[in-house]
C-alpha positions as YAML, in Angstrom:
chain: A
units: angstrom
residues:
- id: 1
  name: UNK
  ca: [95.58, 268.71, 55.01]
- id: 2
  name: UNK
  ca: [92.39, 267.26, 56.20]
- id: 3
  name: UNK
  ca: [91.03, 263.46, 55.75]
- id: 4
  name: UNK
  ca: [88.83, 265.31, 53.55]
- id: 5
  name: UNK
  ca: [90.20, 266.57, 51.02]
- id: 6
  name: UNK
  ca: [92.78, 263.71, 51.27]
- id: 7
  name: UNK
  ca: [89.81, 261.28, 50.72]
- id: 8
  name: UNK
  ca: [88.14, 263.57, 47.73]
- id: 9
  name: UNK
  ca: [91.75, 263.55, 45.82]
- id: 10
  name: UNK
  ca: [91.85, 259.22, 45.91]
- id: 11
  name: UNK
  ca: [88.43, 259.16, 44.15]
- id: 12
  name: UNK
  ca: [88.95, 257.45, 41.32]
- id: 13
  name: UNK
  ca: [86.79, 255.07, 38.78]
- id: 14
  name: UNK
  ca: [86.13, 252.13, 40.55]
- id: 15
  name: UNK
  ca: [86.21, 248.72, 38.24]
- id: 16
  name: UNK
  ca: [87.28, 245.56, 41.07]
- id: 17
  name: UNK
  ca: [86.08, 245.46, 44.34]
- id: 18
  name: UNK
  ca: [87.55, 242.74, 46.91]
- id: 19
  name: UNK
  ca: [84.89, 242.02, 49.43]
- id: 20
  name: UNK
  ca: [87.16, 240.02, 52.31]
- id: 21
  name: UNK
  ca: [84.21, 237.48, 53.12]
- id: 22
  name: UNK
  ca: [82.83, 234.36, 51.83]
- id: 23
  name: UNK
  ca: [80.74, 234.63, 48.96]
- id: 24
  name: UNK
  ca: [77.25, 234.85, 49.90]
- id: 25
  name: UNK
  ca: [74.60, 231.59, 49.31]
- id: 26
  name: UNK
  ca: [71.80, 234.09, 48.31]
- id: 27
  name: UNK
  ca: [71.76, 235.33, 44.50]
- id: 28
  name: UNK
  ca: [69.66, 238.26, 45.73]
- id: 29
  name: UNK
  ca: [72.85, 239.63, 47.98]
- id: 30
  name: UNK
  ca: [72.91, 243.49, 47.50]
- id: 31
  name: UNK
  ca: [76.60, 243.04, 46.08]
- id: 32
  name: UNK
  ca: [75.67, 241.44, 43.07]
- id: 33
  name: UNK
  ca: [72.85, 244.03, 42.51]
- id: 34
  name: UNK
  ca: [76.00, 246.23, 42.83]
- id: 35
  name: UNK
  ca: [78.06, 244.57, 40.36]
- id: 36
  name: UNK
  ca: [75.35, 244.08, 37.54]
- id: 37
  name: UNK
  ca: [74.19, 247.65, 38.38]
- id: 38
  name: UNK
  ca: [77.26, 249.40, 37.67]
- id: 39
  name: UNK
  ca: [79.51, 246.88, 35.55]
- id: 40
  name: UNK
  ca: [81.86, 246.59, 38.27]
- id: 41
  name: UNK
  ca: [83.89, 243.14, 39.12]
- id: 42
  name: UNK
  ca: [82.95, 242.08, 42.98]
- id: 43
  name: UNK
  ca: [85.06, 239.27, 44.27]
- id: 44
  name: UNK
  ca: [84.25, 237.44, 47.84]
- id: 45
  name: UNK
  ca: [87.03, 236.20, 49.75]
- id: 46
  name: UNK
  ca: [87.40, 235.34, 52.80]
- id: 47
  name: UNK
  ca: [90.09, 236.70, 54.91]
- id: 48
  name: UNK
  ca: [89.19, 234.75, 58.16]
- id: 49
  name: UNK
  ca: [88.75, 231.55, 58.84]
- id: 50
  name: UNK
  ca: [87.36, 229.63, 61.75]
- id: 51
  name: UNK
  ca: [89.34, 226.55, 63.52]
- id: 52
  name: UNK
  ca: [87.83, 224.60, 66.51]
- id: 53
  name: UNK
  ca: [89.41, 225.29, 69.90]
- id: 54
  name: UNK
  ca: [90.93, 221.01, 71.18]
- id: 55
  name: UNK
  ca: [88.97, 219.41, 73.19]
- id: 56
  name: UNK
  ca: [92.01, 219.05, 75.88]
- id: 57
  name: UNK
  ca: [91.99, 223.11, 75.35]
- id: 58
  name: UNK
  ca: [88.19, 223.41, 76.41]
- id: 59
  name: UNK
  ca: [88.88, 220.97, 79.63]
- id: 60
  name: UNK
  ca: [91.33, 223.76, 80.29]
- id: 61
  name: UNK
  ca: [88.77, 226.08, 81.12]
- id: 62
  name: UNK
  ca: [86.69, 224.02, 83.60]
- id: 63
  name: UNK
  ca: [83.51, 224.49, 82.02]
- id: 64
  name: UNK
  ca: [80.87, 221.68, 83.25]
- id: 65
  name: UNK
  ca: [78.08, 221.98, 80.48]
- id: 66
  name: UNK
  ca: [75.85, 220.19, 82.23]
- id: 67
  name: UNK
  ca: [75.52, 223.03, 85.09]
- id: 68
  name: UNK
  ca: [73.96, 225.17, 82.73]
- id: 69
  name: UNK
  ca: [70.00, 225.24, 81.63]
- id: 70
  name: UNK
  ca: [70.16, 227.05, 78.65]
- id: 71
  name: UNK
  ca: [72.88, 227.74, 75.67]
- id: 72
  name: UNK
  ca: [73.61, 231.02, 74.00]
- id: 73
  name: UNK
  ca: [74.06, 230.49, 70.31]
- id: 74
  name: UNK
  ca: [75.18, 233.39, 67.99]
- id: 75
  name: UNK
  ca: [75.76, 231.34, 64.65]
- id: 76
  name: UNK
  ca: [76.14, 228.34, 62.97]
- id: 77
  name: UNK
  ca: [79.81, 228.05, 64.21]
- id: 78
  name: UNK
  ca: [78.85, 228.45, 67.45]
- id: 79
  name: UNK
  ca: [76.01, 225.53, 67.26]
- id: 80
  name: UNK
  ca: [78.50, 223.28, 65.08]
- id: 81
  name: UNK
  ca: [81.45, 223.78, 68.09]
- id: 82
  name: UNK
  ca: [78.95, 223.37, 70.39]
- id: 83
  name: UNK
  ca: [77.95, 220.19, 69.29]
- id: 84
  name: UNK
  ca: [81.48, 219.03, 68.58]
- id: 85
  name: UNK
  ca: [82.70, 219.49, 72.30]
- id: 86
  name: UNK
  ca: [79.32, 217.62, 73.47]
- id: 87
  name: UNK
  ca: [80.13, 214.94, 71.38]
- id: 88
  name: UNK
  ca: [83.80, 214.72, 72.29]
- id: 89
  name: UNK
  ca: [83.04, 214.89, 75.93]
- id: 90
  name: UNK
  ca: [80.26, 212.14, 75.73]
- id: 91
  name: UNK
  ca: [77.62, 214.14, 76.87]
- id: 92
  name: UNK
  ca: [74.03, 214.23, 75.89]
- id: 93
  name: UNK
  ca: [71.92, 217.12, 76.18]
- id: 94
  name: UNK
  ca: [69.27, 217.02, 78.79]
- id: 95
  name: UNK
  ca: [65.93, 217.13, 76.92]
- id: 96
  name: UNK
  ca: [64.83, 220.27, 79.09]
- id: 97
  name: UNK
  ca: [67.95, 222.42, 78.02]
- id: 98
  name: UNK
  ca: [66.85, 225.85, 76.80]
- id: 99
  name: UNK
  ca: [68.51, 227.23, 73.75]
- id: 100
  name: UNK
  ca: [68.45, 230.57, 72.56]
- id: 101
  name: UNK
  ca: [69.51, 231.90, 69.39]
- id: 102
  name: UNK
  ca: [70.65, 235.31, 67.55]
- id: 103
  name: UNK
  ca: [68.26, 234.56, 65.01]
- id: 104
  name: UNK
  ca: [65.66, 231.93, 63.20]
- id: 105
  name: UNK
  ca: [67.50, 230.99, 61.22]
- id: 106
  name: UNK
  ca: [70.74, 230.12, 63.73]
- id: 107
  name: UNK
  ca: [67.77, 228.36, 65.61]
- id: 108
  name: UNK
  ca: [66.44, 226.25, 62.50]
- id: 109
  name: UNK
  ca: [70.34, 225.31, 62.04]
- id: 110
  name: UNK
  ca: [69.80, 223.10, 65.42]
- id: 111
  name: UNK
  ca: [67.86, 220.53, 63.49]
- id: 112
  name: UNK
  ca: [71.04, 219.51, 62.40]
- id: 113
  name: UNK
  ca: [71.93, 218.32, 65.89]
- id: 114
  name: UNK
  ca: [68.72, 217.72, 67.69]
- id: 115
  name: UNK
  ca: [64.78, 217.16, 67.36]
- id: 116
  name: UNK
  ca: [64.07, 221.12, 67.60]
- id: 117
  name: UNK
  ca: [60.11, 220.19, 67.88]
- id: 118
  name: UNK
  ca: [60.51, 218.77, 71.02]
- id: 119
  name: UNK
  ca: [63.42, 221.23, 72.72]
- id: 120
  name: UNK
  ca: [62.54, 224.49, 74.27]
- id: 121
  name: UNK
  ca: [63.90, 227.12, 71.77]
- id: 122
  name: UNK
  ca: [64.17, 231.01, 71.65]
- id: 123
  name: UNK
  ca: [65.22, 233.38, 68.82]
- id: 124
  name: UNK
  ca: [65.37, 236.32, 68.51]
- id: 125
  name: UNK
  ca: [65.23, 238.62, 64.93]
- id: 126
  name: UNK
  ca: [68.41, 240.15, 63.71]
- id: 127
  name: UNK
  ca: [70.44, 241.51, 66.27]
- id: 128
  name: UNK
  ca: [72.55, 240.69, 69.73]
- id: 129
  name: UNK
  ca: [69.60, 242.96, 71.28]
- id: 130
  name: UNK
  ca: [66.42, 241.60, 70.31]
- id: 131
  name: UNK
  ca: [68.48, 238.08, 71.69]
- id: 132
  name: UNK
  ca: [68.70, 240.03, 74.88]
- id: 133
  name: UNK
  ca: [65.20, 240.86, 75.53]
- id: 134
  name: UNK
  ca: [64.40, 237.43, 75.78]
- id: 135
  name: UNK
  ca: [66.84, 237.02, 77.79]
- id: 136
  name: UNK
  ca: [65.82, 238.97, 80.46]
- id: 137
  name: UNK
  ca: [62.52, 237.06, 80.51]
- id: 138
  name: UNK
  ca: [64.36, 233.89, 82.33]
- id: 139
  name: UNK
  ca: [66.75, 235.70, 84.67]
- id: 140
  name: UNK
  ca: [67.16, 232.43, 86.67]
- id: 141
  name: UNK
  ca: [68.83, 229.90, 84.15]
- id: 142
  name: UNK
  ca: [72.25, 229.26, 84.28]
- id: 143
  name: UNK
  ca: [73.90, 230.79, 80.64]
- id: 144
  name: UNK
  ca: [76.52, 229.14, 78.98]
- id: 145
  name: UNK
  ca: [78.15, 231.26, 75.93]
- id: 146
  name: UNK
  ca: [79.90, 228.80, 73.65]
- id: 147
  name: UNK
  ca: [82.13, 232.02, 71.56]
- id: 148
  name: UNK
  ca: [85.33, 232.94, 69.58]
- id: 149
  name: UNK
  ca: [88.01, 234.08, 70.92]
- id: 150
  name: UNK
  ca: [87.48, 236.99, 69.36]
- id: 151
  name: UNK
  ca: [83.74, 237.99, 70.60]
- id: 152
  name: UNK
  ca: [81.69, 241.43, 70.63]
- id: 153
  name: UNK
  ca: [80.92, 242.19, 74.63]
- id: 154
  name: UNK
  ca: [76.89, 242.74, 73.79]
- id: 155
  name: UNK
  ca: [76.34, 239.47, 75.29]
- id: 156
  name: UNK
  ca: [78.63, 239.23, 78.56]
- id: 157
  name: UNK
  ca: [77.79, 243.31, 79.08]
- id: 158
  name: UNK
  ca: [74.35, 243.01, 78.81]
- id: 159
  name: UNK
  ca: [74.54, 239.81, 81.56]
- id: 160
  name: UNK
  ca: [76.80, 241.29, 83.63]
- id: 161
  name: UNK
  ca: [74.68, 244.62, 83.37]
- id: 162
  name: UNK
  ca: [71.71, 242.67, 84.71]
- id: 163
  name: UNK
  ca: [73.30, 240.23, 87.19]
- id: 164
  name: UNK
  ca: [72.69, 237.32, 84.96]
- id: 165
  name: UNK
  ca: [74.33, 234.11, 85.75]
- id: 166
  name: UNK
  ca: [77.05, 233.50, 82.21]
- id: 167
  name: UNK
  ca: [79.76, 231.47, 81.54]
- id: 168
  name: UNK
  ca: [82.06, 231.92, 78.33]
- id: 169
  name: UNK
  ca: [83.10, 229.14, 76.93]
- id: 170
  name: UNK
  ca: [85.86, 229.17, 73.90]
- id: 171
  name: UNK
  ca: [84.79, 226.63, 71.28]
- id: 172
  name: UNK
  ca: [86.51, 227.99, 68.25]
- id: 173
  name: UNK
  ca: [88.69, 230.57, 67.40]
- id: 174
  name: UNK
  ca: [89.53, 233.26, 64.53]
- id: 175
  name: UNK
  ca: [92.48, 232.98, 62.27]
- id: 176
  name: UNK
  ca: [94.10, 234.49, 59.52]
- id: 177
  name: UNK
  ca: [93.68, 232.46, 56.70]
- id: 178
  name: UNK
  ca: [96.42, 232.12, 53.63]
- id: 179
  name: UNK
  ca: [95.91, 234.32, 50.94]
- id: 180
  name: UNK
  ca: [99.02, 233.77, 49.57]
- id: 181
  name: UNK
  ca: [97.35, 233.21, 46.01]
- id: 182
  name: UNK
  ca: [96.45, 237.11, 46.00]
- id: 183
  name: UNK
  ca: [99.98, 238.30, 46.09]
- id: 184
  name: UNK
  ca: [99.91, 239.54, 42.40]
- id: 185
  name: UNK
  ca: [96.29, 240.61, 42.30]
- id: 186
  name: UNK
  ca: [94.89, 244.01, 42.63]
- id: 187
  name: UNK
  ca: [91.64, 245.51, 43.17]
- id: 188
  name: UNK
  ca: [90.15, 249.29, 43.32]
- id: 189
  name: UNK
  ca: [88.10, 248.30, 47.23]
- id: 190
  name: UNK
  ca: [89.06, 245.95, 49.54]
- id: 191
  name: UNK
  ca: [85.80, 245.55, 51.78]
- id: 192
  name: UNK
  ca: [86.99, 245.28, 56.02]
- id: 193
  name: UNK
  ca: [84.05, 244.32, 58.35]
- id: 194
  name: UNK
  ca: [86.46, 243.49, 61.58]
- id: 195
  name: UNK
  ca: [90.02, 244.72, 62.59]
- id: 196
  name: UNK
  ca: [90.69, 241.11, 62.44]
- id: 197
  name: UNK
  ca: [90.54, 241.23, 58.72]
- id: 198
  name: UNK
  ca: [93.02, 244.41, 59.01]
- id: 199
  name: UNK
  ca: [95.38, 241.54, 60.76]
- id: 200
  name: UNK
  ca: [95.35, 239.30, 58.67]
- id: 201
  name: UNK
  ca: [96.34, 241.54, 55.89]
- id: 202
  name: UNK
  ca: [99.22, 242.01, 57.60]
- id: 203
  name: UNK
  ca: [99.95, 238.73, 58.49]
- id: 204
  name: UNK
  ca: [99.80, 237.54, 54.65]
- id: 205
  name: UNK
  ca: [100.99, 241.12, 52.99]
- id: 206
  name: UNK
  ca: [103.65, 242.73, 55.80]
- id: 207
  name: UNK
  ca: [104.87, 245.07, 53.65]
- id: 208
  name: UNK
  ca: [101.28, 245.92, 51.69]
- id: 209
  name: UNK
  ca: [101.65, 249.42, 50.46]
- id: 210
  name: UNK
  ca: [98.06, 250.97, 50.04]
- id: 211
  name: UNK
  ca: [98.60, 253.00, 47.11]
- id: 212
  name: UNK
  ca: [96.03, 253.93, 45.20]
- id: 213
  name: UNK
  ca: [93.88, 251.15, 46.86]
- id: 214
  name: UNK
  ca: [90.71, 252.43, 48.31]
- id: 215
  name: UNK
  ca: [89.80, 250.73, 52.01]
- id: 216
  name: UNK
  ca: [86.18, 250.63, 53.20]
- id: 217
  name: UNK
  ca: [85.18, 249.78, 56.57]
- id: 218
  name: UNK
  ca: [82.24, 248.67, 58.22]
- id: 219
  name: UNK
  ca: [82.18, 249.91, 62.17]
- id: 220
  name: UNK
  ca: [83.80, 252.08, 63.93]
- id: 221
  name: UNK
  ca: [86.45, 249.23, 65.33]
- id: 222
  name: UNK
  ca: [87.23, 248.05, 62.03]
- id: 223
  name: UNK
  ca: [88.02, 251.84, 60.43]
- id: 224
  name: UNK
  ca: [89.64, 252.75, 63.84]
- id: 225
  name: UNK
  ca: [91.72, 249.48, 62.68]
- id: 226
  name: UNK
  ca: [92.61, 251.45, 58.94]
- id: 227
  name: UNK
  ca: [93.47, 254.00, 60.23]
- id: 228
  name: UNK
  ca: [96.15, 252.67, 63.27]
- id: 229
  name: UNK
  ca: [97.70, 250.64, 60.67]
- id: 230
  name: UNK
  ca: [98.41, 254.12, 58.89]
- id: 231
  name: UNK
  ca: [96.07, 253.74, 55.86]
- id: 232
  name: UNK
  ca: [93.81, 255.63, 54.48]
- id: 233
  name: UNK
  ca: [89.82, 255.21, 55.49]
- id: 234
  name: UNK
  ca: [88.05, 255.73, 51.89]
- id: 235
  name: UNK
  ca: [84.74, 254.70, 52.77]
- id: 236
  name: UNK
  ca: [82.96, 254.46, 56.05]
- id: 237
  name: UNK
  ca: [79.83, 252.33, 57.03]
- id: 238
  name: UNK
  ca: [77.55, 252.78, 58.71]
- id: 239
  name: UNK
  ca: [76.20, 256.85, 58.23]
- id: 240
  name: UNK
  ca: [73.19, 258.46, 57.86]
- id: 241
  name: UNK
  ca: [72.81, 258.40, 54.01]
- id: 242
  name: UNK
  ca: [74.21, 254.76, 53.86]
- id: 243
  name: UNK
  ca: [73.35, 252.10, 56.82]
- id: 244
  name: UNK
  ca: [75.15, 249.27, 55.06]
- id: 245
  name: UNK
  ca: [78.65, 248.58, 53.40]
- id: 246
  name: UNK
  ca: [76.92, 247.99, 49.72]
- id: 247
  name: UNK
  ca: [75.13, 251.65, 50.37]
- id: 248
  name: UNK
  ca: [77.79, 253.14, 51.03]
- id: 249
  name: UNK
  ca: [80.13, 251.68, 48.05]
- id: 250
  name: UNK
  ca: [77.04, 252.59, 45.94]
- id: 251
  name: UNK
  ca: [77.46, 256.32, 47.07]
- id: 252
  name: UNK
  ca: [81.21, 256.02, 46.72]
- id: 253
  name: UNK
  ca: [80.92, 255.05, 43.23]
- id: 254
  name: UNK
  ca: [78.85, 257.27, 41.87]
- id: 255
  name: UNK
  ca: [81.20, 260.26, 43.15]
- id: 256
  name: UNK
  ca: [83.85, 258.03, 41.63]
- id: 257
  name: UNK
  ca: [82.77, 257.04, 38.37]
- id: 258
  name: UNK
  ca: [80.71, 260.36, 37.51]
- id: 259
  name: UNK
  ca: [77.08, 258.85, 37.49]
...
């Protein structure tokens, strides 16, 4: 039997949704256009959570911060770590330190730490790659990638690619968090955007039996995840009719719930 016809006999009228993230600060977020749109319950909860890596464990990796000229900062946890190791090894930042960030708003975030005004700071728009391009306009700093333990390789591939001088530095890592509280609580979707969140599933629910459970993934590693755990991939994001995870539950649901 194909995955086909195995997914088009699960479809079923959606009602709860599990999305296994934090609920999002914006009131605009797509998922509660989703919810009010089609009546359906959306819960947020996130399945991940993010612990600093000891200072004693950073000395470990003989990182000297202060041979770098410019920091590589992905998100808030990375700038917050960051910051945390400076300020547990003593060290001030050097006023001409270069900092460049996924995003504006990552780069705003600095304030927090520093006078941004008077630093030299780059962002880029969305993505890893629009970071990169600006990148490869200052090809002789010295990088330093404060990161999970559990990072995507756009970064280091891209600097490697291009002979770029990078070092990775572990600041914080990923880990399952407790969701013991969800034992006895069902829903229609659970939402996966990382096989991390596949893990720690498994680490709270060891014997979770998927039944009639629908499982929607965002990536290719995270539905590669599903389905080497031996579950069943309902819903896939990203595709050509839906780009996102909320466009493709919206397409999911209306095969689903006969709209």
């Amino acid at each position: 039997m194909s995955e086909t016809i195995v997914v088009q006999e699960r479809l079923r009228k959606v009602e709860s949704i599990l999305v296994t993230q934090a609920r999002p600060a914006d009131d605009k977020s797509p998922y509660f256009e989703l919810s009010e749109k089609y009546n359906i319950k959306v819960d947020f909860r996130a399945f991940l959570d993010i612990q600093g890596v000891s200072f004693k464990d950073f000395r470990r990796q003989k990182i000297n911060i202060l041979e770098h000229t410019a920091i590589i900062l992905t998100s808030r946890n990375a700038v917050d770590h960051f910051f945390r190791i400076c300020k547990e090894a003593r060290i001030e930042m050097p006023a001409d330190m270069k900092y460049f960030c996924v995003t504006e708003q990552t780069a705003n975030y600095l304030q927090k730490y520093i006078q941004i005004r008077k630093r030299k700071i780059f962002s880029g728009q969305k993505t890893a790659a629009d970071l990169l391009e600006l990148i490869k306009k200052h090809k002789t700093e010295k990088f330093l990638f404060p990161c999970s333990d559990k990072r995507r390789n756009e970064i280091p591939g891209f600097m490697g690619l291009h002979d770029l001088h990078l070092s990775e530095a572990v600041m914080y890592e990923t880990v399952s968090s407790d969701l013991s509280d969800l034992a006895d609580i069902t829903y229609d979707v659970l939402c996966f955007f990382s096989p991390s969140g596949i893990k720690s599933l498994f680490d709270n629910f060891p014997d979770f039996k998927q039944n009639n459970t629908r499982l929607a993934a965002l990536g290719p590693t995270t539905a590669k995840s599903i389905i080497e755990a031996g579950l069943i991939l309902d819903i896939e994001a990203p595709s050509p009719s839906a780009p996102s995870m909320t466009g493709a539950l919206e397409i999911y649901i209306k095969k689903a719930n006969n709209i």
